[in-house]
Each structure stands twice: as structure tokens, then as C-alpha cells.
C-alpha positions as CSV (number, residue, x, y, z in Angstrom):
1,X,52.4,-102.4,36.5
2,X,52.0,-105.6,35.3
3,X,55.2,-108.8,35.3
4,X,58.2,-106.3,35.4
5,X,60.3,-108.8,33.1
6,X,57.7,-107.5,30.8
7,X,56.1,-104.7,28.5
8,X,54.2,-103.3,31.5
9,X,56.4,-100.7,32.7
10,X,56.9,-99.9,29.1
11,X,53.1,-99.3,28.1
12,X,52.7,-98.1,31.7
13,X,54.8,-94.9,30.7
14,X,53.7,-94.2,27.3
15,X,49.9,-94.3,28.4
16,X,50.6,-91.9,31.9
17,X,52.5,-89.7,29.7
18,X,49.3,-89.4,27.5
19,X,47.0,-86.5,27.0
20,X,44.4,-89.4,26.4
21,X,44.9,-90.8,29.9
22,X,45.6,-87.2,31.7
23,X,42.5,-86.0,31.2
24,X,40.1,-88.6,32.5
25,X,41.5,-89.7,35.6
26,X,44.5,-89.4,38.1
27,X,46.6,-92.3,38.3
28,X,49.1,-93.9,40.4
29,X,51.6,-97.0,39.4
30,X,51.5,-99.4,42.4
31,X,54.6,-101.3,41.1
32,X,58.4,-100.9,41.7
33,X,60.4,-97.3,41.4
34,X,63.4,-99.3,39.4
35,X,61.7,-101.2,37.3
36,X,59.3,-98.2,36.4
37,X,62.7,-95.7,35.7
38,X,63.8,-98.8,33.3
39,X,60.2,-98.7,31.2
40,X,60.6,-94.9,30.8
41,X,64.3,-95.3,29.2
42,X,62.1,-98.0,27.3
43,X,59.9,-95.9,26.2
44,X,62.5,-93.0,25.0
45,X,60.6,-90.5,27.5
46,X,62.4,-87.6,28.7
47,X,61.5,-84.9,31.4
48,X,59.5,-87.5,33.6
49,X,59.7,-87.6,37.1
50,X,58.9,-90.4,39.2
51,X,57.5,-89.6,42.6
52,X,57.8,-92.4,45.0
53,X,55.0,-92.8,47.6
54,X,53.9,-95.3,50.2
55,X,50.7,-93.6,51.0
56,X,47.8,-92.6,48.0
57,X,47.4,-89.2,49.9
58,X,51.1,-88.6,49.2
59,X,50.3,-88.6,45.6
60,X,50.8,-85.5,43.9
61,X,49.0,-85.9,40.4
62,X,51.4,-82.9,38.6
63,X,52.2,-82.1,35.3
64,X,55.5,-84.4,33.6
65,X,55.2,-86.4,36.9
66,X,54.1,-90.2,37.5
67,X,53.2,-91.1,41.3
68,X,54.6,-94.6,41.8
69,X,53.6,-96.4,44.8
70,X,56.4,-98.0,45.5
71,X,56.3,-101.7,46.7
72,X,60.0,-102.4,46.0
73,X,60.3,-105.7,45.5
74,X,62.7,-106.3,42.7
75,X,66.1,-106.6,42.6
76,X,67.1,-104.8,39.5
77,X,70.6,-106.4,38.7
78,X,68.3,-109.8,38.9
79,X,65.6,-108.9,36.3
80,X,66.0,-110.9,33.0
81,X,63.5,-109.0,30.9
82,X,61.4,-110.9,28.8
83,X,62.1,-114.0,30.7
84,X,59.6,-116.1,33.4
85,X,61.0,-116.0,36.5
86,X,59.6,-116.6,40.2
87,X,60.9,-113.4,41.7
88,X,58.9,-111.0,39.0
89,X,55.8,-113.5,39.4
90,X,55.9,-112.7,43.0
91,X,56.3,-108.9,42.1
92,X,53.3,-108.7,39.8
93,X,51.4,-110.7,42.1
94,X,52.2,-108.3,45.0
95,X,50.7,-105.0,43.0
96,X,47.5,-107.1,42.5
97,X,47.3,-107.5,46.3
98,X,48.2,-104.0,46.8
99,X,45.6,-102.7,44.6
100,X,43.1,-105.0,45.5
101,X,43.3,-103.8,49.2
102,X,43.2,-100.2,48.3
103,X,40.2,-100.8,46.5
104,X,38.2,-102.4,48.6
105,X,39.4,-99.9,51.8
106,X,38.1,-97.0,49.2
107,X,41.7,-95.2,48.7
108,X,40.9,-95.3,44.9
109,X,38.0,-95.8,42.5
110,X,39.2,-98.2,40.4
111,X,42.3,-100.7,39.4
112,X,43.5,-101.0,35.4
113,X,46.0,-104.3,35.5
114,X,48.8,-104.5,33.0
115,X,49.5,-108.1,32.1
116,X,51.1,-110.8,34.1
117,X,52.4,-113.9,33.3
118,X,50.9,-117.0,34.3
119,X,54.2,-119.3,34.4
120,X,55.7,-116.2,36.8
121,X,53.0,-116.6,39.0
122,X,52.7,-120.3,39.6
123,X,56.7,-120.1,40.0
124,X,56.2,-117.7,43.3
125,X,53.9,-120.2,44.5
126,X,50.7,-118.9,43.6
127,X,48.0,-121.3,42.7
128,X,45.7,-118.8,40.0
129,X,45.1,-119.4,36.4
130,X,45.0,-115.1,36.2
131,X,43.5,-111.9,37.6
132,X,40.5,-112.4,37.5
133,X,40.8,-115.5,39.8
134,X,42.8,-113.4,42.1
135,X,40.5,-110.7,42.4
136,X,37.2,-113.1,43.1
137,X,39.2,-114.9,45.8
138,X,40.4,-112.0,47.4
139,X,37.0,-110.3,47.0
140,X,35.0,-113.6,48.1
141,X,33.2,-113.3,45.2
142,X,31.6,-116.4,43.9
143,X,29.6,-114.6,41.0
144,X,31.5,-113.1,38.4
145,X,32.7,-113.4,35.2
146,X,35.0,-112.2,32.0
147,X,33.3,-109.0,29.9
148,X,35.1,-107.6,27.0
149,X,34.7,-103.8,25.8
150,X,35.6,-102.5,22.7
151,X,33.9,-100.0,20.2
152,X,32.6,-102.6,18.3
153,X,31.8,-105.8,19.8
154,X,31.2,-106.8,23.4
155,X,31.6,-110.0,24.6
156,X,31.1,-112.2,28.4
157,X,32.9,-115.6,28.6
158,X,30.8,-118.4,29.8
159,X,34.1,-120.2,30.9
160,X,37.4,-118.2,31.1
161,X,41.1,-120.8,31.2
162,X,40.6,-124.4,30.2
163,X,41.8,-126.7,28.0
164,X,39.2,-127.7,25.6
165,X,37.9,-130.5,26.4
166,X,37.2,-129.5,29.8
167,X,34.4,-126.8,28.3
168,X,31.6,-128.8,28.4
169,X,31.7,-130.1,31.7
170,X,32.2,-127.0,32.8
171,X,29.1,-125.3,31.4
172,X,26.2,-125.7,34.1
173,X,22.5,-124.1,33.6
174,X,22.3,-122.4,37.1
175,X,26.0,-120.7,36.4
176,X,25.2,-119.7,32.6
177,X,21.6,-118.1,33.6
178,X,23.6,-115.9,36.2
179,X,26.0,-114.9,34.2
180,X,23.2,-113.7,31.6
181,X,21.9,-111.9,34.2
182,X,25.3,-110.1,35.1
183,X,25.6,-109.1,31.0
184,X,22.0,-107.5,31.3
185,X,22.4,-105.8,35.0
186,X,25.6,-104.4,33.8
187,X,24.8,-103.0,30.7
188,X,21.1,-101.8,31.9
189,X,23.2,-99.8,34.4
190,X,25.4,-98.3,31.8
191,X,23.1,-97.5,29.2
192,X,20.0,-96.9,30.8
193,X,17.9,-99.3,28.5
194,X,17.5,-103.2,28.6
195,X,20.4,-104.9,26.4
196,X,19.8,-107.2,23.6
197,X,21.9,-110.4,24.3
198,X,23.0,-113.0,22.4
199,X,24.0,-116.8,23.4
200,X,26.2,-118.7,21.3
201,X,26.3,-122.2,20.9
202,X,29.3,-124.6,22.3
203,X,28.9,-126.9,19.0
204,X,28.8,-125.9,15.1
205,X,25.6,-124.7,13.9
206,X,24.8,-124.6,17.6
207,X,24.2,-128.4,18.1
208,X,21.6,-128.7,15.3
209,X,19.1,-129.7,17.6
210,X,21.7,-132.5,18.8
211,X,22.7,-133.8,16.3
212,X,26.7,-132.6,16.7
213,X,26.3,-132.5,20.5
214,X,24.0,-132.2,23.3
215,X,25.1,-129.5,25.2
216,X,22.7,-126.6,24.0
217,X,20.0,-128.9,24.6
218,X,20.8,-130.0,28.1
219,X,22.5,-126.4,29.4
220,X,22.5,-123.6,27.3
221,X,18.7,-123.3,25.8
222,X,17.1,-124.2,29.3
223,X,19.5,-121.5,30.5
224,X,18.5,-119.1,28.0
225,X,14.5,-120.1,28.6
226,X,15.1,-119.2,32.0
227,X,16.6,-115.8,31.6
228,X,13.5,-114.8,29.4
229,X,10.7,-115.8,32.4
230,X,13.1,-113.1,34.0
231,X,12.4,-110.9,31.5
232,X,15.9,-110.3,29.8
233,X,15.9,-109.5,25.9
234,X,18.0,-112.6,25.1
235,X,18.5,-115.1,22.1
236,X,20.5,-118.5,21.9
237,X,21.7,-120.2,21.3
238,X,23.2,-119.1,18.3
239,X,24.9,-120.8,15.6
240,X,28.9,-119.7,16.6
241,X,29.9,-118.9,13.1
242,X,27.1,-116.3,12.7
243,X,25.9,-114.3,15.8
244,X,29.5,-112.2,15.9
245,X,28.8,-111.4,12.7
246,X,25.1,-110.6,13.7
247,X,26.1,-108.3,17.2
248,X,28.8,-106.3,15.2
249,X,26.2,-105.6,12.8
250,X,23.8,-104.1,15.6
251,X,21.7,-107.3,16.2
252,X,23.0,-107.6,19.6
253,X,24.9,-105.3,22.6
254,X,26.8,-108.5,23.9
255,X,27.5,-111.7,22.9
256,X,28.2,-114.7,25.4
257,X,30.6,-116.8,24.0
258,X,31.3,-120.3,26.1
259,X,34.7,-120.5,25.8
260,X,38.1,-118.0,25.5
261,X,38.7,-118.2,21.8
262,X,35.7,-118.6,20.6
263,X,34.9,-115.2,21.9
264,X,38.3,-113.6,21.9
265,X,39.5,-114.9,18.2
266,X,36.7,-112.4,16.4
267,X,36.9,-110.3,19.4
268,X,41.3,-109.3,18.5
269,X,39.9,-109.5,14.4
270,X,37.5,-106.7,15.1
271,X,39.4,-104.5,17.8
272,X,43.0,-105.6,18.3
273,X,45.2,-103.5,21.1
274,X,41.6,-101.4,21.5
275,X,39.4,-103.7,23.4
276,X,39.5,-104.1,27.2
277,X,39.1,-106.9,29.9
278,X,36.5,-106.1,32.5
279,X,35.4,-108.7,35.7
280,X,32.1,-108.2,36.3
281,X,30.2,-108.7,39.5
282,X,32.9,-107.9,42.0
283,X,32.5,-104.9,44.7
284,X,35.2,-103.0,43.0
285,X,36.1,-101.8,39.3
286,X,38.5,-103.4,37.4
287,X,39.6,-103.6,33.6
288,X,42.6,-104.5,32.3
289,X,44.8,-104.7,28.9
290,X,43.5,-107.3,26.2
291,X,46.9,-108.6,25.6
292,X,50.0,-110.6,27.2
293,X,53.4,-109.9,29.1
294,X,55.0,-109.4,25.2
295,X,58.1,-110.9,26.4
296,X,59.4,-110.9,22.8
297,X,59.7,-107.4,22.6
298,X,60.3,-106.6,26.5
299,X,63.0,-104.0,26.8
300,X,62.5,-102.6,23.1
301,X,60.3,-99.9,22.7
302,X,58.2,-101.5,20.1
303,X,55.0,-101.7,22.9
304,X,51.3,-100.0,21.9
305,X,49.8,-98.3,25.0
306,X,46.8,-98.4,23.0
307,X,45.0,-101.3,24.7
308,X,46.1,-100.0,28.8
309,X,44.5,-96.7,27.4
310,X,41.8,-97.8,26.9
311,X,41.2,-100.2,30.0
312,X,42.4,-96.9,31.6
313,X,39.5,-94.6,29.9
314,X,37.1,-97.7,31.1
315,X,37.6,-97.4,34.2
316,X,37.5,-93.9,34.8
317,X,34.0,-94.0,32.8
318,X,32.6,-96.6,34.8
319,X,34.0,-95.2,38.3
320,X,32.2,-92.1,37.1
321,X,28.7,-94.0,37.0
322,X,29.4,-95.7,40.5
């Protein structure tokens, strides 16, 4: 369900009440009963029922119903909507738990996250820059990283929440080559066919040849050198002003970008509220809404379901191939 002080419960409704989402997989909430009624006033839908379960075999899956299972962990009367708080960071981070543990004990195929907020979090006492750093520790997965899907672009993150000038010293050969290799395992077991990949530069114009920075040089060619003698169709790096341009016109199936906005700026340009956040190279599915907790609108209708959706439509498409 996402932070419940935000536009979780909100887009949670609208996309359950979907035709979209109805016909491609069965889903349960794993949030809070009261909070989840409160999104459905939000969302101005009528003729809902919540069903309230503490087991996944109690779910029901019926028509104009929405299975909720139900952790009950807010107080209700307490919930300042659209505002940080430790008790809702403790909430969100509870679902994730929840979910997580289901997954890996095989009660359910796959988890869709709605977002949470990073402040909340820290606030309950929870040292994690986001999901995805949740789900590797609780997973004990050491090799994994950040994919984006939309229809027209997709994207892996070299590094995923750091300040700026921490990037380069968090770029290392050994780390990039294995994340290439996640890209192209990934995609070869989606598609069928070896992927084209493309490596962009950390510098503009990609260093030229050091001359506005060494790091392509030192780290990212040796890593892209590397991942050819392992016979992976990939190119880098690339000038960063050009090779988004390049993938969305067909040059490339993904594009590794080494840090968040240079990847996620053209990513939102090209496929705002319709692109999704998958972690690859943990032992369960995941994907998750593009966007944040929207606290500036929490509480008044104005949410898009469009991006949870979509992470929802994901995930039932990849749990399919598994």
C-alpha cells in the first residue's frame, strides 16, 4: 500500500478497481483496513467491499471486492495525510516486510510496492535509503540493481541514491560488468534473443578520452571490454547527451545510465506515470510505481493509478515467464 499519509491507498483503489488490473492477476493489499476504506472515499469509489484477511488462502479474489491483508497498524485518528511522520514510516515499512516474507515462503508470485517515503522511514528507525535496499537486505542479496520498464525506453542504474559527488567513487569495474550482465540475462530471458546494450558515460561527451574526467577510462570502458570477452552485444560508453536519444530510436534495448537522474530525467520525459521500477537479481519479483508518496495532493482525488498499473501488469507478465 505504500506510506498511508500518502497517495498509496488512493492509486491502490483506483488501479484494483480496474478492468486493466482484473484481468491479469489477482491481487491482495497487504496494508491497513482503515487506511485502505479512507483511499476508496479518496478515490470517489462506491460499491467496494473490503475483505479483511490474515491468511492469503482466505483471499477471496470476487467481483467489486478488494482482499486487504490486514496488518493494522495505524491509528486512524493519528494520520496526518500528506505529512512525514514516524508512525506511517513504520506502517509502510511493515507491508514491505510482510510482502517480502510471503514471497520468499511462495504464498504469492510477485510484490508491486506503492511508494514510501524516505523521511517516514528513517523516523521509525529504519536505516534504508528505499525498497530496493530493503528488499536486498532482507533477501541477502548482494547482486542487484535498479531496471526501468516502460514502452519506450529501458533503463538499469549503475548507482541508485547518492548525492552527486559521491558517483564516481562509487562506480567500480567488477560491480558495473555485473550489472551489464544482469541487463543482458534479464532481457535474454524475456525476449528470447541477446539484447543490444548501451553504456553511458559519467562525464559530457563521455570523458573525451579524458580530457573532462577519467572515469570512463579507468571504470566504465575496461568494464564494457570485459562484458564483450563474455560475449554480450554492448557499446559504451556513450556520450550521455546522445545514446537516450539513440535506444528510443531502436539503437539499443537498455540503456545503463550511472547515476538516478541522468537515467530517470529522459526516462519521466519519454514515459511519465507509465514506466515502472523493477530490482533485478533478487529471488523474487518485484516492480513498483515510478513516482513518490505525492503528499501534495494526499487525501484529494487528483492521483493517476496509471504508473501502479503498470508495475502491476509487470509483474504479472514476468511471474507468468518464471
Amino acid at each position: 500500500m505504500g506510506d498511508p499519509a500518502g497517495i498509496g491507498p488512493e492509486i491502490c483503489a483506483k488501479a484494483l478497481n480496474s478492468q486493466e488490473v482484473q484481468s491479469v492477476a489477482r491481487c491482495v493489499v497487504i496494508g491497513d483496513s482503515g487506511v485502505m476504506r479512507q483511499g476508496l472515499q479518496t478515490a470517489k469509489i462506491k460499491g467496494i467491499e473490503l475483505h479483511s484477511i490474515a491468511a492469503i488462502n482466505a483471499a477471496q479474489f470476487k467481483p467489486k471486492t478488494i482482499d486487504i491483508f490486514d496488518l493494522n497498524n495505524v491509528d486512524l485518528p493519528r494520520l496526518k495525510l500528506g505529512q512525514v511522520s514516524k508512525m506511517a514510516g513504520k506502517a509502510a515499512f511493515e507491508y514491505i516486510d510482510k510482502a517480502i516474507d510471503l514471497a520468499l515462503d511462495r504464498q504469492i508470485d510477485a510484490i508491486t510496492t506503492g511508494p514510501i517515503n524516505k523521511e517516514s522511514i528513517r523516523k521509525a528507525g529504519f536505516r534504508f535509503d528505499g525498497h530496493t535496499e530493503i528488499l536486498a537486505a532482507r533477501t541477502k542479496t548482494k547482486k542487484y540493481a535498479m531496471m526501468f520498464v516502460s514502452e519506450k525506453l529501458w533503463l538499469m542504474l549503475a548507482t541508485t541514491h547518492l548525492p552527486l559527488n559521491a558517483v564516481s567513487r562509487h562506480l567500480k569495474k567488477k560491480k558495473l560488468v555485473a550489472q551489464i550482465k544482469m541487463a543482458h540475462d534479464f532481457l535474454l530471458a524475456d525476449r528470447g534473443k541477446k539484447p543490444r546494450i548501451g553504456v553511458a558515460g559519467l562525464n559530457p561527451h563521455a570523458g573525451e578520452n579524458g580530457i573532462f574526467g577519467k572515469e570512463e577510462l579507468k571504470i566504465i570502458k575496461p568494464a564494457v571490454e570485459e562484458a564483450k570477452k563474455m560475449g554480450i552485444d554492448v557499446e559504451g560508453p556513450l556520450s550521455p547527451d546522445a545514446i537516450f536519444y539513440l535506444a528510443n530510436s531502436g539503437k539499443y534495448d537498455i540503456v545503463i545510465a550511472m547515476y538516478h537522474d541522468q537515467g530517470l530525467i529522459p526516462l519521466k520525459l519519454l514515459s511519465f506515470n507509465h514506466s515502472v521500477n523493477v530490482t533485478v537479481g533478487l529471488p523474487i519479483i518485484r516492480t513498483s510505481v515510478d513516482h513518490g508518496t505525492g503528499f501534495n495532493i494526499a487525501g484529494k482525488g487528483w492521483a493517476s493509478p496509471d504508473s501502479l498499473i503498470a508495475a502491476i501488469k509487470v509483474a504479472a507478465h514476468f511471474a507468468r515467464r518464471k
